[in-house]
Each structure stands twice: as structure tokens, then as C-alpha cells.
CHARMM-style PDB file with segment names, atoms N, HN, CA, C and O in Angstrom:
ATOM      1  N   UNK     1       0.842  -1.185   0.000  1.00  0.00      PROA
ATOM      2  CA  UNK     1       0.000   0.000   0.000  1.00  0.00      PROA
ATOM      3  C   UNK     1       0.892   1.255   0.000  1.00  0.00      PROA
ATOM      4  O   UNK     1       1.719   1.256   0.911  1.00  0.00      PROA
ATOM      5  N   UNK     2       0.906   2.196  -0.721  1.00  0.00      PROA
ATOM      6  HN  UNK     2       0.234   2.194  -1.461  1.00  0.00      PROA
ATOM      7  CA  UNK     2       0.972   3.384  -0.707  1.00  0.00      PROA
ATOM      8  C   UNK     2       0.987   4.314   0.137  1.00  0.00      PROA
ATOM      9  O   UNK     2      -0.194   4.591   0.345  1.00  0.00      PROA
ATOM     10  N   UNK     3       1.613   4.934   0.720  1.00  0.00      PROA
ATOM     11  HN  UNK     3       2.572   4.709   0.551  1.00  0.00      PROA
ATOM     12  CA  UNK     3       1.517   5.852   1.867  1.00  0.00      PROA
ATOM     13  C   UNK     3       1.174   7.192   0.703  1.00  0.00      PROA
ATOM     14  O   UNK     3       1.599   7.309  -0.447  1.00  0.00      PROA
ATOM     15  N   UNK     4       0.131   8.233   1.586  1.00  0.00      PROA
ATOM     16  HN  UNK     4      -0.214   8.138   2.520  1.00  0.00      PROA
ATOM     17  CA  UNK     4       0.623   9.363   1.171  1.00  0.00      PROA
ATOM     18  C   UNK     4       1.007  10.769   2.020  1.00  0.00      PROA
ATOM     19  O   UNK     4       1.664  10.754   3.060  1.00  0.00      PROA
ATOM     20  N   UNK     5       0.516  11.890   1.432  1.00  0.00      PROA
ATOM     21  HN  UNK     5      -0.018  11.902   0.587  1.00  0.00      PROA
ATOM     22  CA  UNK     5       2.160  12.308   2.176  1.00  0.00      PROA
ATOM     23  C   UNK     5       1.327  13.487   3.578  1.00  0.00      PROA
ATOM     24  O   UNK     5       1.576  14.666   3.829  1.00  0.00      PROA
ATOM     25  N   UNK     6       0.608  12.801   4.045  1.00  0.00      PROA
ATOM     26  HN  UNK     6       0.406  11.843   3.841  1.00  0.00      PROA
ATOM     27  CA  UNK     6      -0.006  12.737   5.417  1.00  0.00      PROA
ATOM     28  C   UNK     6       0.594  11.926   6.397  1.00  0.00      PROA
ATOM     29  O   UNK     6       0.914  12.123   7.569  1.00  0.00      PROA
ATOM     30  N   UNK     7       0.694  10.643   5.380  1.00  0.00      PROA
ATOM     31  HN  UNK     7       0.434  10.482   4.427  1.00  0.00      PROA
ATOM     32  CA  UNK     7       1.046   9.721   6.513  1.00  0.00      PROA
ATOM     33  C   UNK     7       2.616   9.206   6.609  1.00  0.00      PROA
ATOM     34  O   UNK     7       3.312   8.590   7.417  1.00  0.00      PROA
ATOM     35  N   UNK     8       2.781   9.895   5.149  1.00  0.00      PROA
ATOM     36  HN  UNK     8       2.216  10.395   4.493  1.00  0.00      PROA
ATOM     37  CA  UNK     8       4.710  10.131   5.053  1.00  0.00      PROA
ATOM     38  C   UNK     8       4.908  10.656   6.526  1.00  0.00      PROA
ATOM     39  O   UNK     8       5.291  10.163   7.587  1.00  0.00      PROA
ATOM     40  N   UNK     9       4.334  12.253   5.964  1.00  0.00      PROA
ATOM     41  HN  UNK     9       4.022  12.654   5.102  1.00  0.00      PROA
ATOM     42  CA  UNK     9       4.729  13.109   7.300  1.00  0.00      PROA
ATOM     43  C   UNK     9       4.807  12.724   8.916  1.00  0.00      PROA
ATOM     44  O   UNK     9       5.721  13.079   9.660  1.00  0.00      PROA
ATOM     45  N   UNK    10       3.714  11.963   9.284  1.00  0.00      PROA
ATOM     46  HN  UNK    10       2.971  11.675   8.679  1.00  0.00      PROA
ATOM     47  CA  UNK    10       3.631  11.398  10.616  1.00  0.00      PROA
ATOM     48  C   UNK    10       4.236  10.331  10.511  1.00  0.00      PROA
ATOM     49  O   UNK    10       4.647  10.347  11.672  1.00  0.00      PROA
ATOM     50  N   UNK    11       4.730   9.224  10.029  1.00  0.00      PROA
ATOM     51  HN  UNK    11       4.397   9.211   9.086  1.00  0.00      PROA
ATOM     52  CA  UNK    11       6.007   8.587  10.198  1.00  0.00      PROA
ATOM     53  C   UNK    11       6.992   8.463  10.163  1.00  0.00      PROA
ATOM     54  O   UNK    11       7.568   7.548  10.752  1.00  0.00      PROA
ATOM     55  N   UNK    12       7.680   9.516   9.311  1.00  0.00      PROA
ATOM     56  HN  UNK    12       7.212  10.258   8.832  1.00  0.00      PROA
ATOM     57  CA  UNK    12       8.694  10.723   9.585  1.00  0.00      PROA
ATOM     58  C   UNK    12       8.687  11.108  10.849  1.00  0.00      PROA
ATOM     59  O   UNK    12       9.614  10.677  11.535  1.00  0.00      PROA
ATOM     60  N   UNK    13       7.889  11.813  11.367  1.00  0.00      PROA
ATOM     61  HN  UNK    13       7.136  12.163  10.809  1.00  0.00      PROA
ATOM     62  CA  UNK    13       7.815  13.578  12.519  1.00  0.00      PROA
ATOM     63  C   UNK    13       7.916  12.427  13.961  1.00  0.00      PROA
ATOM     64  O   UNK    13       8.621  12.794  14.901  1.00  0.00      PROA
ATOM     65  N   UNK    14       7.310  11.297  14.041  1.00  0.00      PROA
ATOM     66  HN  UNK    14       6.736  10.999  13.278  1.00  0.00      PROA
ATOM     67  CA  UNK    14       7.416  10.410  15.145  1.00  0.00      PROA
ATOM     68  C   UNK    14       8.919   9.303  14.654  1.00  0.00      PROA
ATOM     69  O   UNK    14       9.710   8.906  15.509  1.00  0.00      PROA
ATOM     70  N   UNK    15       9.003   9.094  13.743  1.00  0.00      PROA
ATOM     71  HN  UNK    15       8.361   9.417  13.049  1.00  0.00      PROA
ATOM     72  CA  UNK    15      10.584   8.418  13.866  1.00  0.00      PROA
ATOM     73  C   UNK    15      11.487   9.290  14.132  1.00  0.00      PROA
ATOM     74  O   UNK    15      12.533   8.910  14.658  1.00  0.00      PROA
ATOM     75  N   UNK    16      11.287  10.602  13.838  1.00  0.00      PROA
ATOM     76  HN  UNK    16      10.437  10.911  13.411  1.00  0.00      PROA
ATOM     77  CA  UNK    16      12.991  11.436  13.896  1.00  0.00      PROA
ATOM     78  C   UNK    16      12.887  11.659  15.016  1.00  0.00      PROA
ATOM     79  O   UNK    16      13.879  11.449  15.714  1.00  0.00      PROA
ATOM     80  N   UNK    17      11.634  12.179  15.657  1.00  0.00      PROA
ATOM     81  HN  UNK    17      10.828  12.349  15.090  1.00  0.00      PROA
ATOM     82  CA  UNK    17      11.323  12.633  17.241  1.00  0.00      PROA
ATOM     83  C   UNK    17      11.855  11.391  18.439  1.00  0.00      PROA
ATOM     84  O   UNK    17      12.644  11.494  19.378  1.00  0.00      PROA
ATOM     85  N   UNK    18      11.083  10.267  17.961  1.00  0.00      PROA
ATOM     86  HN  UNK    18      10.442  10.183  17.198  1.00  0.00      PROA
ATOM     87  CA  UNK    18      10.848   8.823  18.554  1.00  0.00      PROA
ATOM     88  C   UNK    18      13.106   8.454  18.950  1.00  0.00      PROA
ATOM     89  O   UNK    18      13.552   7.925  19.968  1.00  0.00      PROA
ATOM     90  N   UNK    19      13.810   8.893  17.928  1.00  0.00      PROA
ATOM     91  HN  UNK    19      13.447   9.322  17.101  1.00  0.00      PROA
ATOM     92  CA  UNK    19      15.071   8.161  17.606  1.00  0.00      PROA
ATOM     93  C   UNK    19      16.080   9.385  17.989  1.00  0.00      PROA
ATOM     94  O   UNK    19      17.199   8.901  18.162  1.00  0.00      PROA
ATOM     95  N   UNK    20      16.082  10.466  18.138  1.00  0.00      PROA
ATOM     96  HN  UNK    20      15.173  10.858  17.997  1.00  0.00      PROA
ATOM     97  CA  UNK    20      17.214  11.362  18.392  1.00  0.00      PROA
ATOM     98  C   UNK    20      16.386  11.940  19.849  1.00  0.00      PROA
ATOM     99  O   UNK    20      15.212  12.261  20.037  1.00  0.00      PROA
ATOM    100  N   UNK    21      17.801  11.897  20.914  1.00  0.00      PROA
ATOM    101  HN  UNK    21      18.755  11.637  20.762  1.00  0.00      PROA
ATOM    102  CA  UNK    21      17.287  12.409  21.955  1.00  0.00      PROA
ATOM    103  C   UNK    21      17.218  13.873  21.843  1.00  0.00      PROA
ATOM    104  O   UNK    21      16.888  14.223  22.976  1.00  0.00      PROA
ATOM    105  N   UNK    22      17.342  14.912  21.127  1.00  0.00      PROA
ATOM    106  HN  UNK    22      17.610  14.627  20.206  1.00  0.00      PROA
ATOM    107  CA  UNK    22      17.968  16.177  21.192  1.00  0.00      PROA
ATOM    108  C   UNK    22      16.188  16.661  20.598  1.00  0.00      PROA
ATOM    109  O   UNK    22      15.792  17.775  20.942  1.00  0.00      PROA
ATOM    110  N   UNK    23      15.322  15.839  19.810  1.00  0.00      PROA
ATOM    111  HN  UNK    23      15.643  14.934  19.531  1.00  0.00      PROA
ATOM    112  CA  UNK    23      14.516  16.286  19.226  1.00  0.00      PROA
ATOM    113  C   UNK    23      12.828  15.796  20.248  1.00  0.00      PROA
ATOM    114  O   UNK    23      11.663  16.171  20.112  1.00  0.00      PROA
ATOM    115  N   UNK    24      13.429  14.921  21.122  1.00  0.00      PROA
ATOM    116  HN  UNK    24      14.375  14.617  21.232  1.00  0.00      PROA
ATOM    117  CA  UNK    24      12.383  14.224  22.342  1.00  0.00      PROA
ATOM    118  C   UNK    24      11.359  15.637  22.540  1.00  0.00      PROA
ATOM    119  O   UNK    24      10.141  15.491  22.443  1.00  0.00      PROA
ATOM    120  N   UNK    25      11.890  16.849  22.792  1.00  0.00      PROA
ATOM    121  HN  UNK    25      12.879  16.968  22.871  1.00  0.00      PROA
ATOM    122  CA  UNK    25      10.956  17.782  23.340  1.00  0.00      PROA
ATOM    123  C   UNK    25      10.643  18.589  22.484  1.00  0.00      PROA
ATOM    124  O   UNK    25      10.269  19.676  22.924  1.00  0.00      PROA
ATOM    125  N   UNK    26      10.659  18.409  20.922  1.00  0.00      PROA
ATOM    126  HN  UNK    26      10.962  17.526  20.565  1.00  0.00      PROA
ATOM    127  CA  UNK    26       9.782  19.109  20.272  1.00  0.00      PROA
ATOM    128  C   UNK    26       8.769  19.293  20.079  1.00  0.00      PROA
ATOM    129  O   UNK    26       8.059  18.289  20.125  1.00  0.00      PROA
ATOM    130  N   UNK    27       8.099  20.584  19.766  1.00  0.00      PROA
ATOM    131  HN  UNK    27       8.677  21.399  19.728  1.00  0.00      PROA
ATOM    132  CA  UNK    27       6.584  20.230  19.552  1.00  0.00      PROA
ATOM    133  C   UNK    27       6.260  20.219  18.481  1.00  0.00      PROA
ATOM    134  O   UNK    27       5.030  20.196  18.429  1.00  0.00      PROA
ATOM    135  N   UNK    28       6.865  20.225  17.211  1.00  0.00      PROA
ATOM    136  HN  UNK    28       7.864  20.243  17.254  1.00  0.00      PROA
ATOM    137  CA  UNK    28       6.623  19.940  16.026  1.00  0.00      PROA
ATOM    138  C   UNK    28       7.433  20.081  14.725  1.00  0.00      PROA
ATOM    139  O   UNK    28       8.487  20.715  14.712  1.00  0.00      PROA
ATOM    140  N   UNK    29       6.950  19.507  13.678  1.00  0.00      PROA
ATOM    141  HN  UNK    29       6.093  18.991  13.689  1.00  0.00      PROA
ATOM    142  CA  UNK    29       8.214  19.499  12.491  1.00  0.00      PROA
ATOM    143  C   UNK    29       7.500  20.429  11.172  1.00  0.00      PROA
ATOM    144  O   UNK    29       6.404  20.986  11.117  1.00  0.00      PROA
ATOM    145  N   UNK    30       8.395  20.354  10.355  1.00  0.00      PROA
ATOM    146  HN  UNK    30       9.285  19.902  10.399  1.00  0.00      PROA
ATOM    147  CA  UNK    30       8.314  20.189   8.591  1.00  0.00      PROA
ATOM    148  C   UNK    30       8.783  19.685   7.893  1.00  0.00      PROA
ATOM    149  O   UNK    30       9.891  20.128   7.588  1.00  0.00      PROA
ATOM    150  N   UNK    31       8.317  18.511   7.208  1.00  0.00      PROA
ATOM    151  HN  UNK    31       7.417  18.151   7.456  1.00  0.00      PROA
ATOM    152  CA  UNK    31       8.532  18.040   6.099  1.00  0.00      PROA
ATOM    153  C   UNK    31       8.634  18.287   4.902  1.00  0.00      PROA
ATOM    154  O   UNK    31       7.618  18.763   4.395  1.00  0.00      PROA
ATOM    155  N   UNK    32       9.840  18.080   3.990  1.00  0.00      PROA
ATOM    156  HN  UNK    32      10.665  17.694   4.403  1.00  0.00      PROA
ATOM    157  CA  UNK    32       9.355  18.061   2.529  1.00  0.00      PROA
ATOM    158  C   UNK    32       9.913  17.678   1.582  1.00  0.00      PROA
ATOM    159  O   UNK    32      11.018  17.747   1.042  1.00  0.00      PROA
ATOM    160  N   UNK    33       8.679  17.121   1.413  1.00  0.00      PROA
ATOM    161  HN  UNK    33       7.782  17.064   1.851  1.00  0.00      PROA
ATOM    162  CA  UNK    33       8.999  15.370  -0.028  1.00  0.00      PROA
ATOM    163  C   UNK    33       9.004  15.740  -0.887  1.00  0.00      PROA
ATOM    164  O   UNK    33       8.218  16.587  -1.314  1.00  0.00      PROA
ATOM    165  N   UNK    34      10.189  15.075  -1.642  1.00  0.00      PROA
ATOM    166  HN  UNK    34      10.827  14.387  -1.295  1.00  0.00      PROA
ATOM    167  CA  UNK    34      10.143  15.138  -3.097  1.00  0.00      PROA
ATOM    168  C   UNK    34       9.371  13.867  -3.862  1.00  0.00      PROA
ATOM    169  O   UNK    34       9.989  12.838  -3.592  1.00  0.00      PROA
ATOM    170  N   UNK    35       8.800  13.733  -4.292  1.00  0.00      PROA
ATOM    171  HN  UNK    35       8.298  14.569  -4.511  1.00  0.00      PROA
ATOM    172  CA  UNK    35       8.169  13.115  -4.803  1.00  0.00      PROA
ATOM    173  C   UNK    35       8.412  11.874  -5.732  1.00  0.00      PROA
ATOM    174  O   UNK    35       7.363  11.587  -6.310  1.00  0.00      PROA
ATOM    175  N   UNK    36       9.637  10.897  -6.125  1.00  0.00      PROA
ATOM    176  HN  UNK    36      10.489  11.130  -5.656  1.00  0.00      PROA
ATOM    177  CA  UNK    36      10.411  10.122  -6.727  1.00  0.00      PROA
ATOM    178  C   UNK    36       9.760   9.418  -7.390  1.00  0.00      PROA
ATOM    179  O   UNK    36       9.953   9.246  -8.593  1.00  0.00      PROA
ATOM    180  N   UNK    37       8.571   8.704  -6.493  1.00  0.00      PROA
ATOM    181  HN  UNK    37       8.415   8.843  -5.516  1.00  0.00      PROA
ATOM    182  CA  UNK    37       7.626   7.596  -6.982  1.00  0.00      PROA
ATOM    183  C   UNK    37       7.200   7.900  -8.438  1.00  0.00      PROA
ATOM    184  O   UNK    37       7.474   7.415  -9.536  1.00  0.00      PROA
ATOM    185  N   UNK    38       6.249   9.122  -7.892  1.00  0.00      PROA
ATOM    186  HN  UNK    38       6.027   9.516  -7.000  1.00  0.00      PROA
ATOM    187  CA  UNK    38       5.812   9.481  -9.326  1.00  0.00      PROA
ATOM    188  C   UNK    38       6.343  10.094 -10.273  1.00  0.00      PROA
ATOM    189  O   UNK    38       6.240   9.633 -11.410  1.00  0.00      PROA
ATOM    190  N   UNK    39       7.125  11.425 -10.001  1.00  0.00      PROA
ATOM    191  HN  UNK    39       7.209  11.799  -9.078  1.00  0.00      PROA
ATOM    192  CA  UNK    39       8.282  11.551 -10.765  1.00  0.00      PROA
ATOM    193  C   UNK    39       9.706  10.759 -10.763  1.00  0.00      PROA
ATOM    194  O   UNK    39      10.185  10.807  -9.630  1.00  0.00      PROA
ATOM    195  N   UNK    40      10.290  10.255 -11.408  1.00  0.00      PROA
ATOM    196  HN  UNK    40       9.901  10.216 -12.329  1.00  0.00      PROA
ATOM    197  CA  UNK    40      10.941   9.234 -11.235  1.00  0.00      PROA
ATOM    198  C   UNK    40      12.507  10.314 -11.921  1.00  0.00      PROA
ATOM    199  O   UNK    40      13.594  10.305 -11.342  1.00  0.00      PROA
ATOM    200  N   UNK    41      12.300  10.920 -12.871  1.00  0.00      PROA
ATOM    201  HN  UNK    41      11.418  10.927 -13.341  1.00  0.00      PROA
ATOM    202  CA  UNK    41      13.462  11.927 -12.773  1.00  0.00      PROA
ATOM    203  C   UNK    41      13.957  12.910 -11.726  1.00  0.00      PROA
ATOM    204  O   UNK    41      14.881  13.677 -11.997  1.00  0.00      PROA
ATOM    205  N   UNK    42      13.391  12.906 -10.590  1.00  0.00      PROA
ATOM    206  HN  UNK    42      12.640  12.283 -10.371  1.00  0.00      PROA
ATOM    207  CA  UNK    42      13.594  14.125  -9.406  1.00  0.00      PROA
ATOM    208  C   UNK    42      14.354  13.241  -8.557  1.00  0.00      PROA
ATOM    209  O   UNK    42      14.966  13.871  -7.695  1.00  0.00      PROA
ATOM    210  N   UNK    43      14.547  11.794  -8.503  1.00  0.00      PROA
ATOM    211  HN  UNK    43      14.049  11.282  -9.203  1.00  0.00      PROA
ATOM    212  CA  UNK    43      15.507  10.988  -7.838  1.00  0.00      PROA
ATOM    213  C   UNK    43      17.252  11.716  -8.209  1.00  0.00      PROA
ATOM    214  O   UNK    43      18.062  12.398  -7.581  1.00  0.00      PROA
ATOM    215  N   UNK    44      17.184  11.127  -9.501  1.00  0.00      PROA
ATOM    216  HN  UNK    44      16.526  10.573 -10.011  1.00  0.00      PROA
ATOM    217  CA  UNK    44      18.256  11.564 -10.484  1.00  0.00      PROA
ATOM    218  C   UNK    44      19.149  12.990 -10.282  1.00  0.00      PROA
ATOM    219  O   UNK    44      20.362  13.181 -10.205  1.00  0.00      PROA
ATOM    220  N   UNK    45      18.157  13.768 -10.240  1.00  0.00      PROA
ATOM    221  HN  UNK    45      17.171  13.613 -10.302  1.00  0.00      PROA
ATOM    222  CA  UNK    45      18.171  15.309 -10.085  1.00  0.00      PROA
ATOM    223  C   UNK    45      18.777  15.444  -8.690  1.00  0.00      PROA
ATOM    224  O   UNK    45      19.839  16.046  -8.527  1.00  0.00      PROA
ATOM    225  N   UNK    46      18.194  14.959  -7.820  1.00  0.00      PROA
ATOM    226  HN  UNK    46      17.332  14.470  -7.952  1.00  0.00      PROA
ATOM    227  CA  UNK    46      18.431  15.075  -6.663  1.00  0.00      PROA
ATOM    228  C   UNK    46      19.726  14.847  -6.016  1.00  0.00      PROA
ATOM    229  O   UNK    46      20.366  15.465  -5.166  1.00  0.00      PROA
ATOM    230  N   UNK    47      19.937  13.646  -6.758  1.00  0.00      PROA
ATOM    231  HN  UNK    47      19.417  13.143  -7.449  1.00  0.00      PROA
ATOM    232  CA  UNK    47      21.276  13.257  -6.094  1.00  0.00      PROA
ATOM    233  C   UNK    47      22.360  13.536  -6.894  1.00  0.00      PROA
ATOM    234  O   UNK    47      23.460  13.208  -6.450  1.00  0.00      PROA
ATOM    235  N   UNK    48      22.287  14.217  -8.278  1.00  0.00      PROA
ATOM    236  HN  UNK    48      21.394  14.483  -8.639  1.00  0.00      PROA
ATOM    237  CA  UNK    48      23.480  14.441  -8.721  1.00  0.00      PROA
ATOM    238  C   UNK    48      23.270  16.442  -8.242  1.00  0.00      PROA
ATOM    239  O   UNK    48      24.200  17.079  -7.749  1.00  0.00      PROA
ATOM    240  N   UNK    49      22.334  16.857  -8.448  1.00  0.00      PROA
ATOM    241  HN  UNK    49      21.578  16.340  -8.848  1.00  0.00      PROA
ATOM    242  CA  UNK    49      22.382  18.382  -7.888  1.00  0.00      PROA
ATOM    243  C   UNK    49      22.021  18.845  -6.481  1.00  0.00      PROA
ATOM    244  O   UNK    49      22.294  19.963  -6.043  1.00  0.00      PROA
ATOM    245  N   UNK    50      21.285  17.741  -5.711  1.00  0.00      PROA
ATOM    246  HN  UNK    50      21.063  16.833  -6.066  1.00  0.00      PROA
ATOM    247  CA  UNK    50      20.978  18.748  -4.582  1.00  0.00      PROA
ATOM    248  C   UNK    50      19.785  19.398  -4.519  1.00  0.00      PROA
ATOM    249  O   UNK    50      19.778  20.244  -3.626  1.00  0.00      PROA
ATOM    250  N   UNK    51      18.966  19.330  -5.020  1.00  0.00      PROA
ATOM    251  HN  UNK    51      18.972  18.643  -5.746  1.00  0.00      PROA
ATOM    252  CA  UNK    51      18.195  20.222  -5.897  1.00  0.00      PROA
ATOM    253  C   UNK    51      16.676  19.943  -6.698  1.00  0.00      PROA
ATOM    254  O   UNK    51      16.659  19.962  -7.929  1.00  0.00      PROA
ATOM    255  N   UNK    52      15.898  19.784  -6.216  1.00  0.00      PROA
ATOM    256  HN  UNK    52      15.912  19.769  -5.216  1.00  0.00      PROA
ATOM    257  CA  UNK    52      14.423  19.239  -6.841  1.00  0.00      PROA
ATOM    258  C   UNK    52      13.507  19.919  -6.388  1.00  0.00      PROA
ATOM    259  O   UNK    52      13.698  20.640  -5.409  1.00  0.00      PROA
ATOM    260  N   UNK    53      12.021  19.815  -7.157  1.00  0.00      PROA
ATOM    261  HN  UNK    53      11.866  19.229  -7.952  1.00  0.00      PROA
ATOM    262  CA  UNK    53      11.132  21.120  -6.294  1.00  0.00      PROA
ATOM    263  C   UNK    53      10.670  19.942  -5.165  1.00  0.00      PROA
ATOM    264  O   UNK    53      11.150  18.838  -4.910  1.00  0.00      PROA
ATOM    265  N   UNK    54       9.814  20.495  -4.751  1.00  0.00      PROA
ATOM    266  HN  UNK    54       9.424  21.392  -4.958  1.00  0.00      PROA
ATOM    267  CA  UNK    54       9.106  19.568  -3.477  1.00  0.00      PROA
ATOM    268  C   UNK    54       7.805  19.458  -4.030  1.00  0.00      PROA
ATOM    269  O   UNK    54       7.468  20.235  -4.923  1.00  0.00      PROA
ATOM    270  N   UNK    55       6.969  18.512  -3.569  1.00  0.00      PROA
ATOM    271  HN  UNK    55       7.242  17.881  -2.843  1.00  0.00      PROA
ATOM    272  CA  UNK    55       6.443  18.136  -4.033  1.00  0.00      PROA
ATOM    273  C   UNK    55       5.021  18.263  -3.535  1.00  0.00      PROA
ATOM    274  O   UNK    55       3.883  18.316  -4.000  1.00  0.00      PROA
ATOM    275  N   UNK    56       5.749  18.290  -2.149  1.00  0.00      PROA
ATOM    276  HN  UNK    56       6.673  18.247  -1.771  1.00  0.00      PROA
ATOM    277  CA  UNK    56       4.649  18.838  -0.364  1.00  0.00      PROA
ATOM    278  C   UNK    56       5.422  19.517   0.319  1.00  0.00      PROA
ATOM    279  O   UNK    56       6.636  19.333   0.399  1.00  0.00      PROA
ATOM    280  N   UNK    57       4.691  20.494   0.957  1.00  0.00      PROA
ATOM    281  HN  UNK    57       3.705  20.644   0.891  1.00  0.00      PROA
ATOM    282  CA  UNK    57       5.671  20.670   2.218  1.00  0.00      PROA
ATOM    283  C   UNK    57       4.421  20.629   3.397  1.00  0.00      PROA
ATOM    284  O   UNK    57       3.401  21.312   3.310  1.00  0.00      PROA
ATOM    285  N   UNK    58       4.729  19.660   4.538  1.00  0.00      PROA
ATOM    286  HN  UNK    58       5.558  19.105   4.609  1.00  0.00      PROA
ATOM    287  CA  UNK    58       4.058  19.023   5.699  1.00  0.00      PROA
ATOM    288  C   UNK    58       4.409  19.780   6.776  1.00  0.00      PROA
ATOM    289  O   UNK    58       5.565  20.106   7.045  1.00  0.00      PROA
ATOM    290  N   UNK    59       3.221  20.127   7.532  1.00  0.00      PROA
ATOM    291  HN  UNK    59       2.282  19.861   7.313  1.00  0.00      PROA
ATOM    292  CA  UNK    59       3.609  20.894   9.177  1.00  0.00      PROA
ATOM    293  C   UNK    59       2.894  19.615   9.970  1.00  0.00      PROA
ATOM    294  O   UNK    59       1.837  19.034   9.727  1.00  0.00      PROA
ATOM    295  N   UNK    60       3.832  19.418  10.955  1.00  0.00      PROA
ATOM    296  HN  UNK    60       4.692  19.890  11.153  1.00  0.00      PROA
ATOM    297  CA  UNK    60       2.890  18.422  12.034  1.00  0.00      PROA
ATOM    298  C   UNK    60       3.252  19.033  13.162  1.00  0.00      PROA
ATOM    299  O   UNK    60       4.413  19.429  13.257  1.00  0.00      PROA
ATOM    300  N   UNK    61       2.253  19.245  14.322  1.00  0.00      PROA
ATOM    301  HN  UNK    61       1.309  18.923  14.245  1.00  0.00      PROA
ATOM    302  CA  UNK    61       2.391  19.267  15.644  1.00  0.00      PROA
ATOM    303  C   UNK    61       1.858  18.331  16.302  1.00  0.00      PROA
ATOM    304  O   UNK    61       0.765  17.787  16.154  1.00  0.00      PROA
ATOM    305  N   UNK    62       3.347  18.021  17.650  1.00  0.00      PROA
ATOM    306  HN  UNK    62       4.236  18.463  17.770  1.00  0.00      PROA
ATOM    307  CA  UNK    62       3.404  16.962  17.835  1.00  0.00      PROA
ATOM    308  C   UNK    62       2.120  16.482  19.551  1.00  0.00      PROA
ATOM    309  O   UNK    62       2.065  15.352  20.036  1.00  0.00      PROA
ATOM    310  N   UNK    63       1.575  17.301  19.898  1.00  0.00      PROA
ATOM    311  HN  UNK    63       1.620  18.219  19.504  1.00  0.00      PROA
ATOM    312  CA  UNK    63       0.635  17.591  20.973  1.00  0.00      PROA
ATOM    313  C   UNK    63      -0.508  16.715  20.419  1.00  0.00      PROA
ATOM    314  O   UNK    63      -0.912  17.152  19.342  1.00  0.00      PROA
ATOM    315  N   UNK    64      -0.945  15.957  20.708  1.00  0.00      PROA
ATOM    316  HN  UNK    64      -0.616  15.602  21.584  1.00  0.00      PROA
ATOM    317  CA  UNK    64      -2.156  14.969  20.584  1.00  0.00      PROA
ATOM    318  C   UNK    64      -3.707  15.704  20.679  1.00  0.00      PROA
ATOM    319  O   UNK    64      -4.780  15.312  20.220  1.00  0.00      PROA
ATOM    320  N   UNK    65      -3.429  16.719  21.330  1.00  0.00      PROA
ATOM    321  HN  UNK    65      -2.558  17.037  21.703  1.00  0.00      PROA
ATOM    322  CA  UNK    65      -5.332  17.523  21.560  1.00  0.00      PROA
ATOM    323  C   UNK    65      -5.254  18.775  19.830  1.00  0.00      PROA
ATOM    324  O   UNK    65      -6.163  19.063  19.052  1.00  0.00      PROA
ATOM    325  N   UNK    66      -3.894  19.170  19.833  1.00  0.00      PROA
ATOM    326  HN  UNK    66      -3.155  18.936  20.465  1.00  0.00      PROA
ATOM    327  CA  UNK    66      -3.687  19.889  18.675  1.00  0.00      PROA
ATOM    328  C   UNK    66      -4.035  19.119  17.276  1.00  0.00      PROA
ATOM    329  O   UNK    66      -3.303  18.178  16.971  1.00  0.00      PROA
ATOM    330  N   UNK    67      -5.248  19.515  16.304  1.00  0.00      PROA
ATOM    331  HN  UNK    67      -5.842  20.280  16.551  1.00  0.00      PROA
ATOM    332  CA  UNK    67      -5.264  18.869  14.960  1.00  0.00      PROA
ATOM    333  C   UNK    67      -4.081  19.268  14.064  1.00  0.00      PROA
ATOM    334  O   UNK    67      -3.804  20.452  13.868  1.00  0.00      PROA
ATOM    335  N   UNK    68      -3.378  18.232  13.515  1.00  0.00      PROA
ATOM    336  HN  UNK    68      -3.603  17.271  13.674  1.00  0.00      PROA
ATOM    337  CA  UNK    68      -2.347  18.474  12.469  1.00  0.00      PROA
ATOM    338  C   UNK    68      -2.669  18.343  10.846  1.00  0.00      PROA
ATOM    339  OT1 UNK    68      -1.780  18.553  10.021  1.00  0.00      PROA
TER     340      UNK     68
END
């Protein structure tokens, strides 16, 4: 199944949070995906320049009563 980039974002924003102690007390992130799957040239791009548009850019806050 397909993730999309809702649920990119929240398995991202809880692994980076979840795995580095320095990020434990944040209250929230931004994400932003480039999109590879479907564009399949922005891989390419990416790794030889650095450089691709985004595709999303994701805000999550990480407070459970807060809607993200």
C-alpha cells in the first residue's frame, strides 16, 4: 500500500522525534517530499544536484489535543 504524504509526514515527525534524543521535546516538524515515486526523474536530479522542487511541504504538531 501506498503511503501518502499525510502519513509520510507522521512517520517521519514520530521516527525522527521517537530516535534522536535532542529532538524528544519538540513540539513539532516540517517536512518536505520530493516526490520520486511518481516523478521518477527528481531521484536523479536530486542526487546528482541537490536540488528538486518539493512536491509537499508538511507541518505536524506533535501535541495529541492539537489537529495536524
Amino acid at each position: 500500500m501506498e503511503k501518502d504524504y499525510d502519513q509520510t509526514t507522521e512517520e517521519l515527525a514520530q521516527c525522527w522525534r521517537n530516535s534522536n534524543r535532542e529532538l524528544a521535546k519538540a513540539i513539532g516538524c516540517k517536512v518536505y517530499i520530493i516526490d520520486a515515486r511518481e516523478y521518477h526523474y527528481k531521484k536523479d536530479l536530486y542526487l546528482s544536484t541537490g536540488v528538486a522542487s518539493y512536491d509537499a511541504k508538511k507541518g505536524m504538531i506533535f501535541y495529541d489535543q492539537i489537529l495536524n
